[in-house]
N, C-alpha and C positions, 0 to 999 in steps of 0.2 A: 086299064084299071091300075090305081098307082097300089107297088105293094108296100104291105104292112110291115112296119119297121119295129125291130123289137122294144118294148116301154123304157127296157133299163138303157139302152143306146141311144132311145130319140131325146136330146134336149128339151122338147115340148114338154117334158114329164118330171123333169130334175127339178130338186129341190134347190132353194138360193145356197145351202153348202158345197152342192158339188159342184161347185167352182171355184177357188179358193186359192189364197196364196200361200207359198211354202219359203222358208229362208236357205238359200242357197247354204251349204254347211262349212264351204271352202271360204265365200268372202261375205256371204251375212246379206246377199242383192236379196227382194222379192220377189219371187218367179210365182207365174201363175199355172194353175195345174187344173186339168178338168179329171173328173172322178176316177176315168179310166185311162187316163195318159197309165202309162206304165213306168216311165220318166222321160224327164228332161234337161235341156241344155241350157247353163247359167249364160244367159246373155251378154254378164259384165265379166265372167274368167272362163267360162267353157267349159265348167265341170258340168261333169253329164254325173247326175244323180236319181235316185229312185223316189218316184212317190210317196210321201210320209205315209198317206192313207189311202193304202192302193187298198180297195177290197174288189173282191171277185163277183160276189152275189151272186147271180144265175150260172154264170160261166162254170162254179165249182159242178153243173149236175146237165147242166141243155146241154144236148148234142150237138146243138148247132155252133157251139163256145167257141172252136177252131176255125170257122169261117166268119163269125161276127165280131169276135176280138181276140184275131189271132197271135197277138203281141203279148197281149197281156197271157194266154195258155201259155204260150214261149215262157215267159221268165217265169212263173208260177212255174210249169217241169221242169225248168233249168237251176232252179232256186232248190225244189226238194230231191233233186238229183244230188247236187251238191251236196244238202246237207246229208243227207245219206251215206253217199261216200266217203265224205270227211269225217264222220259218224262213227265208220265202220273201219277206217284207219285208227282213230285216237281208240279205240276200243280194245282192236288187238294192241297196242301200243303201253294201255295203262292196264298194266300188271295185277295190279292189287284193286278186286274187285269192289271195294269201299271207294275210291277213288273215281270208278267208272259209274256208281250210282249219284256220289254229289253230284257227277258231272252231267248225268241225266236229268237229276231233281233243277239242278240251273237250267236246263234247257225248258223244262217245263216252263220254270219263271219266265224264262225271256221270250218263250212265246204268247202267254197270258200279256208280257209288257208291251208286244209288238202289236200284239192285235188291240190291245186298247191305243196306244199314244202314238202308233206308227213307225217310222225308221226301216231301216235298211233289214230287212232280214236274214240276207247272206253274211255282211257285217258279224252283226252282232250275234247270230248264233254261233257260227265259225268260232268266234274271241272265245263266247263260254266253253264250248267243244278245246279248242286248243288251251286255255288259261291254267289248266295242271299238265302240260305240255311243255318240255323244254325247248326255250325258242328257236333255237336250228334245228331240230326236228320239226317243230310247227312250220318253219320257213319251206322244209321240203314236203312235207305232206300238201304243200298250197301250190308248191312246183308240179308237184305230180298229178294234181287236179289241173292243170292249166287254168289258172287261177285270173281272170283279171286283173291287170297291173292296179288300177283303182280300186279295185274290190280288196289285193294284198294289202295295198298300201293303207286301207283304212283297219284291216285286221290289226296290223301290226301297229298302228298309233293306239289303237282301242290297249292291245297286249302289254304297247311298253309306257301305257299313261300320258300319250302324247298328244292325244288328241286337246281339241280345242275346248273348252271348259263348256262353252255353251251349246257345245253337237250333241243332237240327242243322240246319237247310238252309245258315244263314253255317259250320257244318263242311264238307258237302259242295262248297260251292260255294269257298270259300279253299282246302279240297283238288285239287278240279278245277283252280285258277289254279294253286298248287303245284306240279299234275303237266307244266302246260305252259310253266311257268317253273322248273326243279326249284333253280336258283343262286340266284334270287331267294328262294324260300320251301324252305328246307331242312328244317322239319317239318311233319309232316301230324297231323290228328286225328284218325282212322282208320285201322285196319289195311287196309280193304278201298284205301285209299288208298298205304299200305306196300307192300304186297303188288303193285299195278298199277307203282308206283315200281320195283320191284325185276324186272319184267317177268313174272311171275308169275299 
């Protein structure tokens, strides 16, 4: 008797979106990504990057999550490990407890902006977490985490403005600043970011 395969794994059951192309963030190639890749490898430079729209769906609650998609549990606990611990360094670190509430009120935004438009979520939480951080501190608090070279290296373009105008994590993350400065940055590049602006 053949066994029963779970609905959100079997293909027979996906919808035409979960399959979909993503633009590689390093050189702009289209790669294709099925729903629960976790990530992948840019075919034309090699950057290995994350699924814009990884969701978990069942995985957050079935038992069985760790044997039917054990990759994707992997970064999901690897992911809020991280941000925890880097969390719980920039905390003791920023002094003045006004400082350490923006910096949570940003996190909030940027997870509202992650789960609607996608992006890296180690990225760009990490940026808001370190962004009232001075940056050789921030360099060694990402040392002490054993930080992915890629995963640093995109912190630190998000921190010093370097990133690529059109990568969405430097959208999400100037959104986030945006939302907690709204005088300072009066446009956003996002609606999920309009939409939080306007209280919504």
């Amino acid at each position: 008797m053949e066994q029963m395969k779970c609905p959100g794994q079997d293909t027979r059951y996906w919808k035409p979106g979960d399959i979909f192309v993503a633009e590689c963030p390093k050189c702009g190639a289209e790669i294709e990504f099925f729903k629960d890749d976790t990530r992948r490898r840019c075919a034309w430079c090699g950057h290995l990057f994350y699924n814009p729209k990884i969701e978990l769906g069942c995985a957050e609650w079935c038992q069985y999550a760790d044997k039917c998609v054990p990759d994707l549990v992997k970064e999901k606990k690897a992911a809020q490990t991280f941000k925890e611990r880097l969390a719980e360094l920039v905390h003791a670190y920023l002094q003045d407890s006004t400082e350490w509430e923006r910096t949570a009120r940003g996190m909030g935004y940027a997870l509202d902006l992650l789960k609607s438009e996608g992006g890296d979520p180690r990225v760009v939480l990490a940026a808001v977490l370190l962004h009232r951080v001075d940056p050789e501190q921030g360099r060694k608090f990402l040392e002490e985490l054993e930080t992915e070279p890629d995963t640093a290296a995109g912190i630190a373009d998000l921190l010093a403005g370097a990133a690529s105008a059109r990568d969405l994590n430097r959208h999400l993350f100037e959104d986030t600043l945006a939302l907690l400065e709204p005088q300072a940055h009066p446009h956003f590049h996002t609606r999920t970011a309009q939409r939080l602006a306007a209280g919504g």
